[in-house]
N, C-alpha and C positions, 0 to 999 in steps of 0.2 A: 843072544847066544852067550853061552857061561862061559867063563876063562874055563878052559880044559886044555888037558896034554893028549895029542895026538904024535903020529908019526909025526909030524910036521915040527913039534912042538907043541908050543904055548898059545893062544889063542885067546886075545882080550875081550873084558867086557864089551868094550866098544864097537865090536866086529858088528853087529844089527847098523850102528847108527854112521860108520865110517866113513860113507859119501855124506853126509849130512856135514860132518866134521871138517871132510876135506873142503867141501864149498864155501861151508864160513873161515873156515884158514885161510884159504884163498882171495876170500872177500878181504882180511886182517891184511893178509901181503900187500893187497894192490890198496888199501888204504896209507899204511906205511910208505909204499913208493911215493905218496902222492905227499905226507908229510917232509920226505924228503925235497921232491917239488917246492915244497911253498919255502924251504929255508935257502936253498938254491935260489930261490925268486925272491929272495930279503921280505916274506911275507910277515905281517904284525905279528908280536909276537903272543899276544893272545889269542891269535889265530888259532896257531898251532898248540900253540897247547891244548885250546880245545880239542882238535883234532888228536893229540896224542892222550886224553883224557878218555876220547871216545874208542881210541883200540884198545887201550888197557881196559876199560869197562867189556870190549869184548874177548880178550883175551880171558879175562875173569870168568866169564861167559861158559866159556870153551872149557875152561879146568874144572870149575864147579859141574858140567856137564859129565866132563870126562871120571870126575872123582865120584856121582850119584852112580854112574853104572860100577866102577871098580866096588864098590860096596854092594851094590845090586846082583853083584854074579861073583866078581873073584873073592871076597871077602866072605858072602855066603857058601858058597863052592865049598872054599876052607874050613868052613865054620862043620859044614858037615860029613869034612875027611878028616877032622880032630883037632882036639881041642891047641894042641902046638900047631898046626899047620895055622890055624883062627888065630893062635894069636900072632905068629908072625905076620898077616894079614895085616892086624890092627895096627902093629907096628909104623907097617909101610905108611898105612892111611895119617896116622898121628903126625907122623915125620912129612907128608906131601901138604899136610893142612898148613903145620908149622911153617913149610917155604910158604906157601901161597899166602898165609900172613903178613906174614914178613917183607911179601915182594910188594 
């Protein structure tokens, strides 16, 4: 489903894949609780690091998924309601890439 404006509103790329999304967020939550666990529990410390190596890999996961649909649908969407709406588009993507750089 494309980002459009409905009565509702807005409506993200992401709406087809949303339960997919939520379950692996879910998954990330209760891996995190469990990070917490091992430091409460004076766990080695390269334990955890591994373990907080392995949520951010899937948090990466998660954004790199969530940012191929915003280009997939909101970006195209844009692209063929004109040429200002596309490049404000571009905008967002350039600046979401740059955090996820960064982070």
């Amino acid at each position: 489903m494309s980002a459009t404006t409905t009565g509702d509103g807005v409506h993200p790329g992401y709406t087809e894949h949303k339960d997919a999304h939520l379950k692996r967020l879910r998954r990330i939550e209760g891996q995190v609780r469990g990070i917490a666990r091992m430091v409460e529990n004076d766990t080695y410390c390269i334990d955890v690091l591994t373990q907080v190596s392995a949520v951010t890999r899937a948090l990466q996961a998660v954004s790199l998924g969530l940012l191929e649909e915003h280009v997939a649908h909101c970006v195209v969407d844009a692209a063929r309601e004109s040429d200002e709406a596309a490049a404000v588009k571009v905008d967002e993507v350039v600046a979401a890439v740059t955090r996820l750089v960064r982070s």
